[in-house]
N, C-alpha and C positions, 0 to 999 in steps of 0.2 A: 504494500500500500504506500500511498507517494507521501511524504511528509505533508501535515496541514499546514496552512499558512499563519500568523499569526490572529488574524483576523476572526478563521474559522476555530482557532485554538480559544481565543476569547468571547468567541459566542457558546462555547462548551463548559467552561469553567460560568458561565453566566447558567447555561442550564445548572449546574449544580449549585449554583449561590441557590438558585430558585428553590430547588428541591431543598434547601437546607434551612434557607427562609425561615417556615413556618414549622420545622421539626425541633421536639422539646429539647433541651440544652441538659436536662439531667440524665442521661442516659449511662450506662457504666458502660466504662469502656471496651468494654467484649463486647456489648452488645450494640455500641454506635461502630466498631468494626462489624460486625456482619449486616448492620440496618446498612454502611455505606456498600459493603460489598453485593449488597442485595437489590439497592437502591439503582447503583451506576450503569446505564444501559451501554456502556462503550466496552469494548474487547481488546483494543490497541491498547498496547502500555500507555502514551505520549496523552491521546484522549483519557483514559482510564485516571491515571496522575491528575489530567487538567481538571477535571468533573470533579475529584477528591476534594481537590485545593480548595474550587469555588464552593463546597459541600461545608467544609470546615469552617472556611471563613464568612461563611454565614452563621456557622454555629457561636462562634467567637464573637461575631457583633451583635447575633441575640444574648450573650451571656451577660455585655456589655451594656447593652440595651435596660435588661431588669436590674444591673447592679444601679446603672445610674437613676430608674424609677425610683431604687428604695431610698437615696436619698436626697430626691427633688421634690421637693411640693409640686402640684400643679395648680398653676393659678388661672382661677375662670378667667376668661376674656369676658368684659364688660357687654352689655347685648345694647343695641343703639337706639336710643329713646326717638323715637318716629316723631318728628314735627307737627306740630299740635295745627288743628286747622282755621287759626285764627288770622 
């Protein structure tokens, strides 16, 4: 198979941010190795590697994600008082 280009290597690792996206962050590590090995629809080593990365590093900025939740408030946005019809 002919080397991907960088292009089509980073639309692959984008497939795997995806998939990795919305998947839970507490996972023990036996079992977030066979959810990825279960997960990655590619065969190539080169793709297999990319799909990983983008997998992981989705998990890592959801880990990130909830550490920064537990210590930010969140502050309501004020709701905009509609102009009175006088």
């Amino acid at each position: 198979m002919a080397d991907k280009s960088a292009f089509e290597l980073s639309r692959i690792y984008a497939k795997g941010w995806s998939a990795g996206k919305g998947h839970p962050v507490d996972l023990p590590p036996e079992t977030l190795e066979a959810t990825v090995a279960a997960l990655n629809p590619y065969e190539a080593s080169d793709e297999r590697e990319r799909w990983t990365l983008g997998f992981r590093d989705a998990l890592r900025r959801n880990e990130e994600m909830a550490s920064r939740g537990s210590r930010h408030k969140r502050v309501p946005v004020p709701t905009p008082i509609p102009p009175s019809g006088e």
